[in-house]
Backbone as a printed PyTorch tensor [residue, N CA C, xyz], in Angstrom:
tensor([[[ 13.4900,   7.4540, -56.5660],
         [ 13.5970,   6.0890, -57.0400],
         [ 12.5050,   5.2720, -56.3450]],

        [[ 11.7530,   4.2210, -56.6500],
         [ 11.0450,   3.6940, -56.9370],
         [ 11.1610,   1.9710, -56.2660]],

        [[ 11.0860,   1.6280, -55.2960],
         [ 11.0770,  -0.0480, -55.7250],
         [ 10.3510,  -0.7830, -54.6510]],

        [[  9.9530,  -1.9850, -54.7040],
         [  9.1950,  -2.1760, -54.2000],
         [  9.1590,  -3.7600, -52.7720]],

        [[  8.7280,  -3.3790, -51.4850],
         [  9.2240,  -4.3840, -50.7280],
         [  8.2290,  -4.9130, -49.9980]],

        [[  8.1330,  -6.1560, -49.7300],
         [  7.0650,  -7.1670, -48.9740],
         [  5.8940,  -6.9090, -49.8930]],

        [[  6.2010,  -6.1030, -51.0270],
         [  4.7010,  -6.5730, -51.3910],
         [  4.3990,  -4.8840, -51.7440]],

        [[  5.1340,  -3.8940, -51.3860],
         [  4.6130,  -2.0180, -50.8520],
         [  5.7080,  -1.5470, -51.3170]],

        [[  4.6390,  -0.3050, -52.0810],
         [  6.1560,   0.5560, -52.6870],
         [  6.5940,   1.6470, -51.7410]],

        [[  7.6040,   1.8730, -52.0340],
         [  8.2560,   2.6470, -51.4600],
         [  9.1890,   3.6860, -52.2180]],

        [[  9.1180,   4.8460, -52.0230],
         [ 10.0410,   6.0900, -52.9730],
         [ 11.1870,   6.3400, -51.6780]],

        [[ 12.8280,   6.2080, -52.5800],
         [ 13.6450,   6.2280, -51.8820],
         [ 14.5500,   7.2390, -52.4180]],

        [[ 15.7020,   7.4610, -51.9110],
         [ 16.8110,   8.3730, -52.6440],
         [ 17.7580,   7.3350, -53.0310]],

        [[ 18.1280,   7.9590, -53.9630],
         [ 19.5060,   7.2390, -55.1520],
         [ 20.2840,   6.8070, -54.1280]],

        [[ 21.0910,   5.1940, -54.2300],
         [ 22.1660,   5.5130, -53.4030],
         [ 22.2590,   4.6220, -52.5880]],

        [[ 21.2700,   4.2880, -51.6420],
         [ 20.6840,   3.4120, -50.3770],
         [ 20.6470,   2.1240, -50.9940]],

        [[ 21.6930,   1.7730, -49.7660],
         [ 22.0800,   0.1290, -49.7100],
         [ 21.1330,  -1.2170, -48.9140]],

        [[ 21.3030,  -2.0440, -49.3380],
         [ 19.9800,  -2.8930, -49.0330],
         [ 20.1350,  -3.1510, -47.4430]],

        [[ 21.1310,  -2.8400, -47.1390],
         [ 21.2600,  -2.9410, -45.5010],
         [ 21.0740,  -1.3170, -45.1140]],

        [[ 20.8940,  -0.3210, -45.3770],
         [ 20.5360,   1.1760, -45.6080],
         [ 18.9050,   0.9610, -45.2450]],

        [[ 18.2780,   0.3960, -46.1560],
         [ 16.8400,   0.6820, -46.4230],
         [ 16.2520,  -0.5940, -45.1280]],

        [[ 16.9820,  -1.6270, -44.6960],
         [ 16.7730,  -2.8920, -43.6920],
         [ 16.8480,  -1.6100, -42.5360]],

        [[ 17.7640,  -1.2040, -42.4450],
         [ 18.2470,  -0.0100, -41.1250],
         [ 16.8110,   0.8160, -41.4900]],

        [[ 16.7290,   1.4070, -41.8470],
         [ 15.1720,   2.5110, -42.0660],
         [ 13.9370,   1.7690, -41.7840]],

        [[ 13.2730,   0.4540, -41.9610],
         [ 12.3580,  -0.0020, -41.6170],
         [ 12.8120,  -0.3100, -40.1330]],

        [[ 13.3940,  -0.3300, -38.8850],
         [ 13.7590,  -0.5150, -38.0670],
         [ 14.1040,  -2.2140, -37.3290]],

        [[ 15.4070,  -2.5100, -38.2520],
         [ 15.4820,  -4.2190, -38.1920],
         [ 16.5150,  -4.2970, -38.1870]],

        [[ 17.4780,  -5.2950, -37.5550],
         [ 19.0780,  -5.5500, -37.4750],
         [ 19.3060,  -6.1680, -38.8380]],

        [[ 20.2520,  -5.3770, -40.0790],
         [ 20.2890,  -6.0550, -41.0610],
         [ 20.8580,  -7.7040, -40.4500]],

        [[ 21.6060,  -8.1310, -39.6360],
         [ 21.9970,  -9.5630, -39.6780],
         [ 21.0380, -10.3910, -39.0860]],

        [[ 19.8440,  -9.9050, -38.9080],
         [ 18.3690, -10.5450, -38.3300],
         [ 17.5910, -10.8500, -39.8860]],

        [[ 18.4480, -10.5400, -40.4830],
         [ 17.1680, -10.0800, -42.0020],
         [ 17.3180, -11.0650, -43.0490]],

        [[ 16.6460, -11.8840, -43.2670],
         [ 17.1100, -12.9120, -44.8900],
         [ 16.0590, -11.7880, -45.9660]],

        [[ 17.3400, -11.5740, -47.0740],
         [ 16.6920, -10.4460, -47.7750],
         [ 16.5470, -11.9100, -49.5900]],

        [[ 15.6560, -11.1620, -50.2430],
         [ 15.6430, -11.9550, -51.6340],
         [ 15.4460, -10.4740, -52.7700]],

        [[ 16.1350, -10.4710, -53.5320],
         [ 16.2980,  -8.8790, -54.4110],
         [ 16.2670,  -9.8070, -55.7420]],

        [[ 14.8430,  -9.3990, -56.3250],
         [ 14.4830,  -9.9030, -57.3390],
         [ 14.3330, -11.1630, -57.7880]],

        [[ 13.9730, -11.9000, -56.9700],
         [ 13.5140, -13.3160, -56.4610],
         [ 14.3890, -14.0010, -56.4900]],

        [[ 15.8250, -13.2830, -56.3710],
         [ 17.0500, -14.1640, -56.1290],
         [ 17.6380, -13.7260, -54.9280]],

        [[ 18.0310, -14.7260, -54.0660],
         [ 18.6960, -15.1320, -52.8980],
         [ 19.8670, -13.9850, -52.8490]],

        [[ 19.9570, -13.4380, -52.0070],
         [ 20.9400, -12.5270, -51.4060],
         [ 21.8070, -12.7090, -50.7030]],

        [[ 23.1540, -12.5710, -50.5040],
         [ 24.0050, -13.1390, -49.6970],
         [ 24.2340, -12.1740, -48.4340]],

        [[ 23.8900, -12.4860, -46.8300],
         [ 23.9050, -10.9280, -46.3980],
         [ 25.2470, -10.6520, -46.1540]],

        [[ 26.5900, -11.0480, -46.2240],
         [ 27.7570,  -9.9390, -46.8140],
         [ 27.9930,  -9.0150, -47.5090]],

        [[ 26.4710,  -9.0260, -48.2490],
         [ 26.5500,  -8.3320, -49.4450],
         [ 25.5590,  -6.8740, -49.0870]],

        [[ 24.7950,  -7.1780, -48.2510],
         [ 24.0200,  -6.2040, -48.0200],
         [ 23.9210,  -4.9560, -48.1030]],

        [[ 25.8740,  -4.6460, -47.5100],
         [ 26.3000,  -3.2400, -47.5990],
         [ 26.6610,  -2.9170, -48.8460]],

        [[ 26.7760,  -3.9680, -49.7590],
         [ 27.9540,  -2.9730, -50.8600],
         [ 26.6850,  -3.0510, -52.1400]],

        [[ 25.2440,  -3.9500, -51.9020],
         [ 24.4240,  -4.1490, -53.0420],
         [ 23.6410,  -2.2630, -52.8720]],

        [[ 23.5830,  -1.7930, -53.9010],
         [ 22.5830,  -0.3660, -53.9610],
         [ 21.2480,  -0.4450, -54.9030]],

        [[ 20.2220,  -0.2400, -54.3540],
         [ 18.9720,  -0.8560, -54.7330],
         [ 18.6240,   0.6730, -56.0900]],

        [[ 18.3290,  -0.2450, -56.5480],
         [ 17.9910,   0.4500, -58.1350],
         [ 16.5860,   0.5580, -58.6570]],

        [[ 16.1140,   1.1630, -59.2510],
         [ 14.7800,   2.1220, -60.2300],
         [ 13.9360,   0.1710, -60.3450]],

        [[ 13.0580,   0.4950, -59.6660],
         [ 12.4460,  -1.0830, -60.1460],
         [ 12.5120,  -2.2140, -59.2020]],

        [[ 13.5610,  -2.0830, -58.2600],
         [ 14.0630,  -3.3970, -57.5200],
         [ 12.7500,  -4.1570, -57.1630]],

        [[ 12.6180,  -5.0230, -56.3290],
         [ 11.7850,  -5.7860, -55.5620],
         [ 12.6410,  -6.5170, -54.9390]],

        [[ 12.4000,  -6.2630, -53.3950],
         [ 12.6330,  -6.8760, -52.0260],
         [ 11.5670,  -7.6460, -51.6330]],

        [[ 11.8280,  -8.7440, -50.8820],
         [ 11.2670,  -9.5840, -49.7740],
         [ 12.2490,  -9.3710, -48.5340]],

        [[ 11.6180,  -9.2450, -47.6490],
         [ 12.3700,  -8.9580, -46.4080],
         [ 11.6980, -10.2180, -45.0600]],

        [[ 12.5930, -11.4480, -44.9590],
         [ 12.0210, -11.9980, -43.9550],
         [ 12.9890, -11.9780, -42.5720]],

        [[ 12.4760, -11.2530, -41.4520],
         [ 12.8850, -11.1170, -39.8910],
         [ 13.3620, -12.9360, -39.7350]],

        [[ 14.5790, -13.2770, -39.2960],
         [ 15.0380, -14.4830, -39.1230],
         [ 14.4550, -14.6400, -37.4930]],

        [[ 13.8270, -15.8020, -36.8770],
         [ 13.3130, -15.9900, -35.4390],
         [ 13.8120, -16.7930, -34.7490]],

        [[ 14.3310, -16.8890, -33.9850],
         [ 15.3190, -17.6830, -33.3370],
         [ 13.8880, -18.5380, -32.0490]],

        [[ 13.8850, -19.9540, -32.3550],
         [ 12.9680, -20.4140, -31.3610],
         [ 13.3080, -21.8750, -30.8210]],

        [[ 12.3290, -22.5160, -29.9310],
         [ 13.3650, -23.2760, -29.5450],
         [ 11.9230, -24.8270, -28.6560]]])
């Protein structure tokens, strides 16, 4: 499967959840504001959304500063 994130594709296996594929690039999914198909993502949802043939991710690291 096929989809594509920050901009870079990526070939994945069937299955993998958007907090799955956040875990594989090496990032705390609750550090992560995700957007799946240029719509806003809720991250409760992270675990139960499964990224499909086509998707497109934006993945922005949240920064805590001060």
């Amino acid at each position: 499967m096929r989809i594509t994130a920050n901009g870079k594709p990526f070939v994945l296996d069937p299955g993998l959840s958007v907090a799955a594929f956040i875990r594989s690039r090496d990032l705390e999914p609750a550090l992560v504001i995700v957007e799946l198909n240029d719509e806003p993502l809720e991250r409760a949802r992270y675990e139960e959304v499964i990224l499909s043939e086509g998707d497109r991710l934006e993945l922005v690291r949240a920064v805590a500063g001060g």
